[in-house]
C-alpha positions in Angstrom: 0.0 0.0 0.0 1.7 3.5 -1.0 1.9 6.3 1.3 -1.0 8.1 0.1 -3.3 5.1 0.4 -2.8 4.8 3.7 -3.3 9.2 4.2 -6.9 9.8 2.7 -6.4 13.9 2.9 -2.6 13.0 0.9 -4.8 11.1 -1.5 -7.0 13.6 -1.8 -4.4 16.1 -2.4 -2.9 13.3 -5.5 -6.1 13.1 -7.1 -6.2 17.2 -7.4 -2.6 17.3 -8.6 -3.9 15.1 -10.9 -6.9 16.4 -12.3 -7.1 18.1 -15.7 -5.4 21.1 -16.6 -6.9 24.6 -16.5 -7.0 25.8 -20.2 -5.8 29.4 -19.4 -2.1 28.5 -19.8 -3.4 26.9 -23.6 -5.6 30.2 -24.2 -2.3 32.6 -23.7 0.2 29.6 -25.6 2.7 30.7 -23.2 5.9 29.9 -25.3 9.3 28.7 -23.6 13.0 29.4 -24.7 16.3 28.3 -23.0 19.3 30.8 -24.0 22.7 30.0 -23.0 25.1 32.4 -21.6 26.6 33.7 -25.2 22.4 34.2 -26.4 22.4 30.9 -28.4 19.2 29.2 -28.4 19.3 26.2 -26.4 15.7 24.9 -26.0 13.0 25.7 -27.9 9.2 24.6 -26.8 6.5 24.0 -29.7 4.5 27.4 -28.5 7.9 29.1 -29.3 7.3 27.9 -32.7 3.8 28.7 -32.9 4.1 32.1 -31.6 7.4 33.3 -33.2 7.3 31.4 -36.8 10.4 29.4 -36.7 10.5 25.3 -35.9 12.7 24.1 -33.0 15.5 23.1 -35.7 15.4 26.4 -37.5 16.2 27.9 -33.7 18.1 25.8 -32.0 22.0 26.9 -32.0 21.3 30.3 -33.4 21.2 33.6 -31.3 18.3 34.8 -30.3 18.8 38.6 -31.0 19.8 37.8 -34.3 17.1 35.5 -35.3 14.1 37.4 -33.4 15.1 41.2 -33.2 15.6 44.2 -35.9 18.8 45.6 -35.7 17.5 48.6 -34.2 16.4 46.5 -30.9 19.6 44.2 -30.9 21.8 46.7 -28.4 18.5 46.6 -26.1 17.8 43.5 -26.0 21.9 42.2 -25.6 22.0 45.0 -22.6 18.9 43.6 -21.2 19.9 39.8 -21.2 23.5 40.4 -19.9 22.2 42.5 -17.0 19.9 39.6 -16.0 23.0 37.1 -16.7 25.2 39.0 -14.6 22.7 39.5 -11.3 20.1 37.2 -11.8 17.5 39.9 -10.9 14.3 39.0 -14.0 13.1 41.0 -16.1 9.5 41.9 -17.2 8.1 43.6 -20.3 6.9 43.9 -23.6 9.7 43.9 -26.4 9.2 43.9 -30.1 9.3 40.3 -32.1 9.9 40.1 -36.0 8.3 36.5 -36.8 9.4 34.7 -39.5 7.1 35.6 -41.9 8.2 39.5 -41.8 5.7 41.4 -39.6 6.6 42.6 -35.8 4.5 41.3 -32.5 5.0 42.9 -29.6 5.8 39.8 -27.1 4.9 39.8 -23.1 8.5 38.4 -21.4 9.3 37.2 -18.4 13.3 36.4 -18.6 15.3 35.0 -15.4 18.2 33.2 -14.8 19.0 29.8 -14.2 21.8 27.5 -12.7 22.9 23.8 -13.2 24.6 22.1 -10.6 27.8 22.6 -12.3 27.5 26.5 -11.5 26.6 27.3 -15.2 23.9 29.8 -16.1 21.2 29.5 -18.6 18.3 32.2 -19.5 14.9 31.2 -19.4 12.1 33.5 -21.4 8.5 32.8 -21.3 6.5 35.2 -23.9 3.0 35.1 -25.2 1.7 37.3 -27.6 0.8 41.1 -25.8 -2.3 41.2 -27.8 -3.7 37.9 -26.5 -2.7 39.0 -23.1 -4.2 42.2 -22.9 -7.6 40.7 -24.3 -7.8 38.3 -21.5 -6.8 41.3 -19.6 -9.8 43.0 -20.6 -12.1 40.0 -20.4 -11.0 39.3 -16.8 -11.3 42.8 -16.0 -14.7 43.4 -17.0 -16.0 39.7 -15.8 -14.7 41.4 -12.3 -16.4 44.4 -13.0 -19.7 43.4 -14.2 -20.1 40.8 -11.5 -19.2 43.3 -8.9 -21.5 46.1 -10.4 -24.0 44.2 -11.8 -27.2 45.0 -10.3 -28.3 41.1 -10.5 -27.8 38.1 -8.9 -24.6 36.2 -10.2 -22.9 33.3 -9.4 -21.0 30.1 -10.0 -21.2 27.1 -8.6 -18.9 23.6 -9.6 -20.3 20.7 -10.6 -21.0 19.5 -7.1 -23.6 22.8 -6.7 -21.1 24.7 -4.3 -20.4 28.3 -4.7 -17.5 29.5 -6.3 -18.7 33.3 -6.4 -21.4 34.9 -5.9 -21.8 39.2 -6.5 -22.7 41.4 -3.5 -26.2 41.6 -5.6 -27.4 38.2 -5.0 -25.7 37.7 -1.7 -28.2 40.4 -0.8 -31.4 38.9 -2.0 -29.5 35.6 -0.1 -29.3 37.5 3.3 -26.1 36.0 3.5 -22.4 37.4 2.8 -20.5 37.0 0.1 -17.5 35.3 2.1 -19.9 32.8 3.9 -21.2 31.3 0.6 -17.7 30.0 -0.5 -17.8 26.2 -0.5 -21.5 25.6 0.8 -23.8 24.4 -1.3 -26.7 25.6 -2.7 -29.3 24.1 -0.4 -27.6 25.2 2.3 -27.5 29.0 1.4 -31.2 29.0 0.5 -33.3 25.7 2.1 -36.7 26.5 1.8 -38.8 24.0 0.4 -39.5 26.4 -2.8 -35.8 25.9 -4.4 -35.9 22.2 -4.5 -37.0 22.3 -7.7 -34.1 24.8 -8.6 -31.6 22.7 -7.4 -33.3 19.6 -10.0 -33.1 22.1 -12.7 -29.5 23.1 -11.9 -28.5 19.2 -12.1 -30.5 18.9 -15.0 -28.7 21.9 -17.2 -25.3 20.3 -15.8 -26.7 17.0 -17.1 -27.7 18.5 -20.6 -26.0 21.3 -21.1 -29.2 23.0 -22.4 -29.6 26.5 -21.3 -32.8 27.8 -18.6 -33.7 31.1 -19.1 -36.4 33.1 -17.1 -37.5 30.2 -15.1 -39.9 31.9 -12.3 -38.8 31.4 -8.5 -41.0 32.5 -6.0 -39.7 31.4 -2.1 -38.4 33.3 0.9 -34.7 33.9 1.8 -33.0 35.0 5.3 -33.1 38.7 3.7 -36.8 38.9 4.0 -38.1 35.7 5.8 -41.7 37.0 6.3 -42.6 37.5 2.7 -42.8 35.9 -0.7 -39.8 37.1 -3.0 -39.8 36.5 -6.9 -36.8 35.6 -9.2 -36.6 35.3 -12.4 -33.3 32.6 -13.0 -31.8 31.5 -16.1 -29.2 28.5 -15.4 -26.4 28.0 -18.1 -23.4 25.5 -18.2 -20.1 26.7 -18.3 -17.0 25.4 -19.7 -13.4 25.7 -20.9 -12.3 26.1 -24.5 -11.6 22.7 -24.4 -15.2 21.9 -23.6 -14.3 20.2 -20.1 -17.1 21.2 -17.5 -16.5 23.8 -15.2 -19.8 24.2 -13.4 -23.0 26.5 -13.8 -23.4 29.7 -14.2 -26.8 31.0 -12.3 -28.1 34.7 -13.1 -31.0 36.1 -11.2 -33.4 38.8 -11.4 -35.1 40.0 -8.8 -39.0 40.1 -10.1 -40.8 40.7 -6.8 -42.6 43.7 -8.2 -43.6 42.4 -10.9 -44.9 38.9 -9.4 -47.0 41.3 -7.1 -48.6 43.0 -9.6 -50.1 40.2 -11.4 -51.0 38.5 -7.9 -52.7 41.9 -7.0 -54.3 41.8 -10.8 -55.6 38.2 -10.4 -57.0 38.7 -6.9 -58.6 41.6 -8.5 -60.0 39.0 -11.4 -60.5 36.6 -8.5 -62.8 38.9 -6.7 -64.8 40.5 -9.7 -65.6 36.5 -10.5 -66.4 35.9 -7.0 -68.8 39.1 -7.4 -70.5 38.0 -10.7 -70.3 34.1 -9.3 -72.1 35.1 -6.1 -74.5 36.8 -8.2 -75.9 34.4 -10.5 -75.3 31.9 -7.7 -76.9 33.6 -4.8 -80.5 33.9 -4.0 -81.9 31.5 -7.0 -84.7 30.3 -4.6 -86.9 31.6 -2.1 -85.6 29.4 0.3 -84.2 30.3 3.5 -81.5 27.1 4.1 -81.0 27.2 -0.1 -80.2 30.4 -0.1 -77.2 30.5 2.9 -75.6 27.3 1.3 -75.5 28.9 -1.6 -73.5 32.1 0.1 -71.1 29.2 1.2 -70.7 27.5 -2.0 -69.3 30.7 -3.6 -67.3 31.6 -0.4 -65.4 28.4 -0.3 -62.9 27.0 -1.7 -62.1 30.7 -3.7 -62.2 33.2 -0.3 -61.9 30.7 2.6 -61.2 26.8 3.7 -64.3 27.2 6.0 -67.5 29.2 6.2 -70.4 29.5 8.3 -73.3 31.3 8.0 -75.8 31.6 11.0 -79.3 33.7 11.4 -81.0 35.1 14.4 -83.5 32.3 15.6 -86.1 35.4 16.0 -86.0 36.7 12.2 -87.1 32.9 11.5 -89.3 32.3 13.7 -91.1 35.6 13.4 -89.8 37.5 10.7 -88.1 39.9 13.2 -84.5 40.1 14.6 -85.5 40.8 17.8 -82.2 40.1 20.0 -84.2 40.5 24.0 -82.3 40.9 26.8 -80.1 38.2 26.8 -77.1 37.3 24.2 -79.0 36.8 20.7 -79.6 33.2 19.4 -78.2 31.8 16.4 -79.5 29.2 14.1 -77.1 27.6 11.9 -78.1 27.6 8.8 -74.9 26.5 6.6 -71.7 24.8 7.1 -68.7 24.4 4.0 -65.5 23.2 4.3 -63.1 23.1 1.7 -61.9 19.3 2.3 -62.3 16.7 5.3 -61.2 18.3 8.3 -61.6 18.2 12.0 -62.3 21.8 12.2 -65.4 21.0 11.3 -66.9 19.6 14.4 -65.8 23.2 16.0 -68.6 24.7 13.4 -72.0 24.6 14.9 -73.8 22.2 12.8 -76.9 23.2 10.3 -80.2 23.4 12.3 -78.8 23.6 15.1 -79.0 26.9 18.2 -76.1 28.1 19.5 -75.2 31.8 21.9 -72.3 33.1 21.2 -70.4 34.4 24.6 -69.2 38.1 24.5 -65.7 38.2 22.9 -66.9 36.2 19.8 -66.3 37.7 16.8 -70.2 36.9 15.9 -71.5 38.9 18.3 -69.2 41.6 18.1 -70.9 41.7 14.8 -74.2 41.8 16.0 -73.3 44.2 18.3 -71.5 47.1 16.5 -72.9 45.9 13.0 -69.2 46.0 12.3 -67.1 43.0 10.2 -64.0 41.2 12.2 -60.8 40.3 10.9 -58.1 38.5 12.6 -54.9 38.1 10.2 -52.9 36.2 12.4 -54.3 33.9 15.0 -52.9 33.0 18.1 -53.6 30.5 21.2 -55.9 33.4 22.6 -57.2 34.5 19.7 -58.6 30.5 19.0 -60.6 31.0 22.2 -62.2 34.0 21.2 -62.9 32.6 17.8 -64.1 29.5 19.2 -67.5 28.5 21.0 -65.5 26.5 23.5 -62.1 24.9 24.9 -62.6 21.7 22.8 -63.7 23.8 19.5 -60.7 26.2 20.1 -58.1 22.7 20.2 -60.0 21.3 17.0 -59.0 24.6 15.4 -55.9 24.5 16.5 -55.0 21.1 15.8 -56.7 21.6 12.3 -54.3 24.5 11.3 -56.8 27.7 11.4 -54.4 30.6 11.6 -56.6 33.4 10.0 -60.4 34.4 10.6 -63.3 36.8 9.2 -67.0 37.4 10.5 -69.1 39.5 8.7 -72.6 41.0 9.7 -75.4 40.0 7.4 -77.7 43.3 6.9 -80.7 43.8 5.6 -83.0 46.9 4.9 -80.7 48.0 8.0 -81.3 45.1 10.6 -78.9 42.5 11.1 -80.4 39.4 10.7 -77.3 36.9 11.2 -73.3 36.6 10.8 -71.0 34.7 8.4 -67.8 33.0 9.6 -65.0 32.5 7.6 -61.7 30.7 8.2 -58.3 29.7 6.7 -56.0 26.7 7.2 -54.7 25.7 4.6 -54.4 27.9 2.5 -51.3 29.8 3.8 -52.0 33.3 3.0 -53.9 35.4 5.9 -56.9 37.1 5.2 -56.3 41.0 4.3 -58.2 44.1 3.7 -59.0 43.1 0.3 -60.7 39.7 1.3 -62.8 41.7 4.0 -64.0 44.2 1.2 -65.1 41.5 -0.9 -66.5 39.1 2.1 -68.8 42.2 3.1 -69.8 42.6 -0.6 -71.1 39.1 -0.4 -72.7 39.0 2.6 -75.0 42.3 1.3 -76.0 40.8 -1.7 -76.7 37.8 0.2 -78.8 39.5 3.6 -80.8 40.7 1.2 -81.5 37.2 -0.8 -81.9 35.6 2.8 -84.5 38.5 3.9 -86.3 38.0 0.7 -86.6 34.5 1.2 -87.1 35.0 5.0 -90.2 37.3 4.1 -91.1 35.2 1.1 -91.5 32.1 3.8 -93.8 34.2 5.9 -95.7 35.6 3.7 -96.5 31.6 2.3 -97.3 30.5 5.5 -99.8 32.9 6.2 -101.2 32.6 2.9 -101.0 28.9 3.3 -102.9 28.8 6.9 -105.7 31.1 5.3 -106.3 28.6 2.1 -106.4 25.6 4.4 -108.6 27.8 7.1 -111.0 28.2 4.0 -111.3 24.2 2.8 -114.1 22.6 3.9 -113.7 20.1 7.0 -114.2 17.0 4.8 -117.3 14.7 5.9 -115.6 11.3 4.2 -119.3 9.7 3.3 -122.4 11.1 2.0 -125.1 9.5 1.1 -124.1 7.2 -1.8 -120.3 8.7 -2.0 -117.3 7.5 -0.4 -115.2 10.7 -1.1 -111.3 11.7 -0.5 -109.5 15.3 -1.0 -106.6 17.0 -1.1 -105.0 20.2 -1.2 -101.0 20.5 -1.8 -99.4 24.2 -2.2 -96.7 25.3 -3.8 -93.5 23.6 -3.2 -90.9 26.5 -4.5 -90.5 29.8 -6.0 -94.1 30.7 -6.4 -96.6 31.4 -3.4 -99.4 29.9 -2.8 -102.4 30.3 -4.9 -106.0 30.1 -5.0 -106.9 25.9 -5.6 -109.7 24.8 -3.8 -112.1 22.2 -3.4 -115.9 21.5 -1.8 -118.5 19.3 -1.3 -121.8 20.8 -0.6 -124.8 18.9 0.8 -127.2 19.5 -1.4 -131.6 18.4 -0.7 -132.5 14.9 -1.6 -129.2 13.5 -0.9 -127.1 15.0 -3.3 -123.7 16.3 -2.8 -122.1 19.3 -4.8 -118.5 18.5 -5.9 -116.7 21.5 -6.9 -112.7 22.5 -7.6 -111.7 25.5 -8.7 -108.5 27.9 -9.1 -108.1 31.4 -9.2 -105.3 32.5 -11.3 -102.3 34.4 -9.0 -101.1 33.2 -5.9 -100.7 34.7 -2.6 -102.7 35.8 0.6 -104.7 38.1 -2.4 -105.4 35.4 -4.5 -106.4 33.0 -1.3 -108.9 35.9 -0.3 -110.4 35.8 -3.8 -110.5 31.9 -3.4 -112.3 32.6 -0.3 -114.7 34.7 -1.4 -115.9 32.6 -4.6 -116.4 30.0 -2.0 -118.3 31.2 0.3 -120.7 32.5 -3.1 -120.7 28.8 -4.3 -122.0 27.7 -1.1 -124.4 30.2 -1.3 -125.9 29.8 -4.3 -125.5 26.1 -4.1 -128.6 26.3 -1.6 -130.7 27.8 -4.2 -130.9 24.4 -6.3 -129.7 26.1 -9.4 -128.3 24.1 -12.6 -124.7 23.7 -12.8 -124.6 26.2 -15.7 -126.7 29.1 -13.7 -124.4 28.4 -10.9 -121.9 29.4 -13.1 -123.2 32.3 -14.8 -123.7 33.9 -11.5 -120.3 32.8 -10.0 -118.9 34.4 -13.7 -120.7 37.5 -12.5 -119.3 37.7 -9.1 -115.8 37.2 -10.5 -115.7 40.1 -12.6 -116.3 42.1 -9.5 -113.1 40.5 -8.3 -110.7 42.4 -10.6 -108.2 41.3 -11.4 -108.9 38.0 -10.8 -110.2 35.2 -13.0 -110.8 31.5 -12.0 -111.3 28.0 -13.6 -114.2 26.2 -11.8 -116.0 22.7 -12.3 -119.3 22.3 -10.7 -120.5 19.0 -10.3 -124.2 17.8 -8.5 -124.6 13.7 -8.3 -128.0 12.4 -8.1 -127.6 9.3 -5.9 -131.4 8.0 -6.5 -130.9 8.5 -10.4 -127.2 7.8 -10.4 -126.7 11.0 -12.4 -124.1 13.6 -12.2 -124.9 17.0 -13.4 -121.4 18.8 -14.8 -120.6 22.5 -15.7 -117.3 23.2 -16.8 -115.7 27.1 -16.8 -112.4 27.0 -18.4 -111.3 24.0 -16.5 -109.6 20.8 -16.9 -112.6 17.7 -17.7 -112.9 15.4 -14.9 -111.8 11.9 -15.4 -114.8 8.8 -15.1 -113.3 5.7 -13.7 -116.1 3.2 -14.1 -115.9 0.1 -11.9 -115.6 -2.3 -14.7 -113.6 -0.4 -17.6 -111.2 2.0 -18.5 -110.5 5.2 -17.2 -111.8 8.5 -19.4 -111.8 12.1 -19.6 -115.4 13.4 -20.0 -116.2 15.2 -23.4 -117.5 18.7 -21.8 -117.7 21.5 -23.0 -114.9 23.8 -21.8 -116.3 27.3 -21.5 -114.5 30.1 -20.5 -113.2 30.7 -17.3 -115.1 32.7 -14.4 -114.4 36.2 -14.9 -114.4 36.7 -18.4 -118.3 37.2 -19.3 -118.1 35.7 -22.1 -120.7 33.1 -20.7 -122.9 31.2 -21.5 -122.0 27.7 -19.6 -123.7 24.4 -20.5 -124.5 21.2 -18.2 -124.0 18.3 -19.4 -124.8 14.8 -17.9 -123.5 11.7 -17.2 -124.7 8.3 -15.7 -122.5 6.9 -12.4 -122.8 3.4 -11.6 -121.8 2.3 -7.6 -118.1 1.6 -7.8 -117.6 4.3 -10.6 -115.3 6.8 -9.2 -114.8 10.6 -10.4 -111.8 12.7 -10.3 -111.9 16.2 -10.4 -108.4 18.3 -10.3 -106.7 21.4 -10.7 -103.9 21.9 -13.3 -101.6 22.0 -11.0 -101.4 18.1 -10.5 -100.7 17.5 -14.3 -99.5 20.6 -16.1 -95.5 21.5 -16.5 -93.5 23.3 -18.1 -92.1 20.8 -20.0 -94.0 18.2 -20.9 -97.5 18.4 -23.4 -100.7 18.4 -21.2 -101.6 15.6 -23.6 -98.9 13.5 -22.4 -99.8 14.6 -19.0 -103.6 13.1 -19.1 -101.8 10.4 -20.1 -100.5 10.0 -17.4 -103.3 10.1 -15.2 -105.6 8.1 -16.9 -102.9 5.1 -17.1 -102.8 5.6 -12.9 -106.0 5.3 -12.8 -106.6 2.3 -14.9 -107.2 -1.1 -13.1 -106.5 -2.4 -10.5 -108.9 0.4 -8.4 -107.9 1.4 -5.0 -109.5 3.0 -2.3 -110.1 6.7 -2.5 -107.9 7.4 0.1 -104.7 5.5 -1.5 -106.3 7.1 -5.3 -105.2 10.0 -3.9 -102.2 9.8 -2.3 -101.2 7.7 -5.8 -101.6 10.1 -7.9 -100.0 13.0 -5.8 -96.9 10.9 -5.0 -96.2 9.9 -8.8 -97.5 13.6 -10.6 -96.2 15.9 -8.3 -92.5 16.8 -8.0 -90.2 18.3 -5.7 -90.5 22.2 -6.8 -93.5 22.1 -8.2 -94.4 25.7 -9.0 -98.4 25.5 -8.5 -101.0 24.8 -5.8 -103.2 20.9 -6.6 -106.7 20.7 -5.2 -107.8 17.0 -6.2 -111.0 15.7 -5.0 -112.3 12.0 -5.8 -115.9 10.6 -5.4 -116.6 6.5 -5.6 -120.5 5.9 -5.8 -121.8 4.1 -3.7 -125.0 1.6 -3.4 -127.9 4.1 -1.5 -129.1 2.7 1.7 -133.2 4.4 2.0 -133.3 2.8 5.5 -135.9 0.5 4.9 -134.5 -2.3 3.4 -130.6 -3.4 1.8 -128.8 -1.2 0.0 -129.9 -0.4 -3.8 -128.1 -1.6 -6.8 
């Protein structure tokens, strides 16, 4: 084993001695020339050759002032030579050459003296050509310059990614001196998570040797280890004239300003499609709960990671936000979280009441009618946030470092508060997110107040409609009868559908359903009204028709309402039904031992109108026939052909018959959907066999 085996550090030093040579000694072709004492040319190198002309066997045993110099320079240069022959001090300096082809280069020398061991001396020149010289001059010069001027970020690092040099420039955007970046690499000067992918593209330009230019860097350095910093960095691989691999050359450009313009522009963007999302988004419906979780869905992901949105229990319960004495009570309403997270059982829960203590952002809402923000969230700033210890440790654990509540106001009351939180996403909520969040939540008070009064406003309507049905007697005399009245189920109010069943003198019954067109407490009144005039005229044991004419009359007074009625009298002792139709839909015939069909009537115009007149028309029941009147509510749409629609019905009717009851409830559950933007008053009537009390039933 030799020496340097057995020392690693002499080994190292062995494999540096012999690693390749640096090409700056080929760039200049420093040339080499051995005179002996008298000035003949002893040794004469190949860069001699190539710089002065002649071959080593054209110089060799000549003298040199006679082969290289004009006779003008000979005395100079003889003088020059013997003083360095006679002291030994070098000498240094540029001297005029004539080549062999002729012309004269001034030549860079550096002439000493040198002694064998016999005591003999010899003069050693090394020249290179002044022009050469002076241009790596130059080049060295300004390299220097511009990397110590530059105004960007420079460097160099070997192939091993460990600076070389660095310029005062980027060892400012560093935070780190110029001295201390010698020998580390680059992960150590900047080891944020962000340059990881620099460092791959550095390997990969080394790799390839394929330039990167402008490749965008955004990260934080020890110079500013709070913010975001942008840089612009364009990797190239560097190399000797020979093509052997120095390292990389790294140049950056600090783009900070830039980078935070176009954020600013695209949170700008951001917000204006938030604003035009919230506003085709927000408020579609009429409905309260709808409405709130539609203010969340356009709040998260794009504003926050969480959002809340809760309403004064009083405003629903009565309309009002009346706070009493106490702390106000909330009813959540909506709940949205941007992904799976803990945080979310720390969010009061849809439908569920909740008081919010004192220092909650919520109520300082309610109480000042003023937004919160928190930018930066700490260990007491979770309790405050939070409705308790354990919510405040769910937020903690879950990351939430930045929060927002926002009053929601409405024709100047607050009516509720919307929470909004960040985890993460790393960025704290800033004046710009607050202007926007309170843009939101006034667009979306208002949708919730609407829907809020729009709620109210059915209820009562709805109450007075079902205050004015009849209570329904299920038998009269030869009828087994079944009714029902569904309202509205979304955007419109309720309307004006009803039903009746008049008991009429020799045990008939008056079947009746009718709808007034409009919808609303108004429209319910109207309803009202032309009931109470049906039932009235009913016990003047008119025709169908005349009941008609006069309800036509009645209606016109009612301006500017107009109604669809169908007036129906059955006969149990003739097994007759008597039938006047005003603008409505024909009732269907279901007769016990055939097919379902919609009586031929004539239509007439609706009640209102007077347009009259009405005709009756009449038709034979059998016991176990049934009859179906209806309003258009139960099959019209707006998409589908009424046609289709009676379709429908009569192939839910068809055998096998049910019960009235389960008729009913059939043909509500399969015709009616969810939304359904009318009111349905359907009334069915099976005959029955008459009992006259003095003997079995007749058939």
């Amino acid at each position: 084993m030799s020496r340097a085996d057995r020392d690693p550090e002499r080994a190292g030093h062995a494999r540096d001695a012999a690693a390749g040579p640096s090409g700056l000694m080929d760039l200049l072709g420093v040339a080499a020339v051995l005179l002996e004492a008298d000035g003949r040319i002893d040794m004469w190198s190949p860069q001699a050759a190539e710089l002065f002309g002649y071959t080593g066997d054209e110089a060799v045993g000549q003298y040199a002032a006679l082969l290289l110099l004009h006779p003008d320079h000979r005395d100079e240069a003889i003088r020059l030579f013997a003083e360095v022959m006679e002291t030994g001090r070098g000498w240094a300096g540029v001297f005029p050459v004539r080549h062999k082809d002729g012309s004269t280069r001034m030549v860079e020398f550096r002439n000493m003296r040198l002694t064998d061991t016999l005591g003999d001396h010899y003069a050693l020149g090394l020249a290179t050509d002044r022009a050469t010289l002076q241009q790596v001059e130059r080049n060295v010069a300004l390299s220097s310059q511009l990397v110590t001027q530059a105004p960007i970020g420079l460097s160099v690092l070997d192939n091993d990614l460990r600076y070389v040099a660095v310029n005062p420039a980027l060892a400012a955007m560093h935070g780190v001196p110029e001295a201390d970046h010698a020998g580390r690499s680059f992960r150590e000067i900047l080891p944020g998570e962000a340059f990881a992918t620099a460092e791959t593209d550095m390997r990969e330009v080394l790799a390839s040797g394929v330039a990167m230019v402008d490749r965008e860097v955004v990260g934080r350095t020890r110079a500013d280890p709070d913010n975001d910093h942008a840089w612009a960095v364009s990797l190239y691989r560097l190399e000797d004239h020979t093509g052997h691999v120095l390292g990389i050359a790294n140049v950056v450009v600090d783009v900070t300003d830039r980078y935070r313009a176009a954020r600013a522009a695209d949170r700008a963007q951001q917000r204006l499609r938030l604003m035009a999302d919230g506003s085709s988004r927000i408020g579609t419906t009429l409905e309260v709960e709808r409405t709130a979780r539609e203010l969340a869905d356009v709040l998260v992901p794009d504003l926050a990671d969480m959002a809340a949105v809760d309403l004064l229990d009083s405003l629903l319960r009565t309309g009002r936000p009346e706070q009493g004495e106490g702390p106000p009570l909330f009813r959540s309403l909506a709940v949205k979280t941007a992904y799976p997270t803990e945080a979310a059982r720390a969010i009061i829960q849809p439908g569920h009441l909740v008081t919010f203590h004192a220092g909650h952002p919520a109520a300082h809402c309610i109480r000042t009618r003023q937004p919160s923000l928190i930018t930066h969230l700490d260990s007491g700033d979770l309790g405050r946030v939070a409705t308790d210890a354990a919510a405040a440790r769910l937020l903690a654990e879950a990351g939430v470092h930045s929060d927002m509540a926002v009053p929601l106001i409405a024709r100047d009351e607050v009516i509720g508060v919307m929470g909004l939180a960040r985890a993460r996403n790393p960025q704290p909520f800033d004046e710009d997110d607050l202007t926007l969040a309170c843009e939101l939540a006034a667009s979306a008070a208002l949708g919730i107040d609407n829907a809020i009064l729009h709620q109210h406003i059915r209820n009562a309507a709805e109450t007075l409609q079902r205050s004015l049905l009849p209570q329904l007697a299920p038998r009269r005399p030869g009828l087994e009868i079944a009714a029902r009245y569904r309202p509205a189920q979304a955007f419109s109010e309720v309307g004006g559908d009803w039903y009746d069943i008049i008991p009429l003198d020799g045990d008939r019954t008056a079947l009746v359903v009718g709808d007034v067109m409009g919808s609303g407490i108004p429209a319910a009144t109207a309803m009202g009204r032309l009931r109470t005039a049906t039932s009235t005229l009913a016990d003047l044991d008119l025709d169908p028709s005349r009941i008609l004419t006069h309800l036509d009359k009645i209606t016109q007074g009612l301006d500017p309402y107009i109604a669809t009625c169908l007036y129906a009298v059955y006969d149990p002792h003739h097994e007759r039904v008597h039938v006047a139709c005003a603008g409505h839909l024909p009732p269907v015939l279901v007769p016990a031992g055939g097919p379902p069909r919609l009586l031929d009537l004539p239509t007439g115009t609706p009640l209102g109108v007077g347009s009259g007149p009405f005709e009756t028309t009449t038709v034979a029941v059998r016991p176990g026939d049934q009859l179906v009147l209806y309003t258009d509510g139960l099959v019209e749409t707006r998409d589908d052909p009424i046609d289709e629609r009676l379709d429908d019905l009569l192939h839910l009717l068809s055998p096998p018959h049910r019960s009235v009851e389960e008729t009913c409830d059939l043909l509500l559950r399969r015709l009616r959907e969810p939304g359904d933007r009318d009111d349905v008053a359907l009334l069915i009537a099976r005959a029955q066999p008459l009992h006259d009390g003095t003997g079995p039933p007749r058939h």
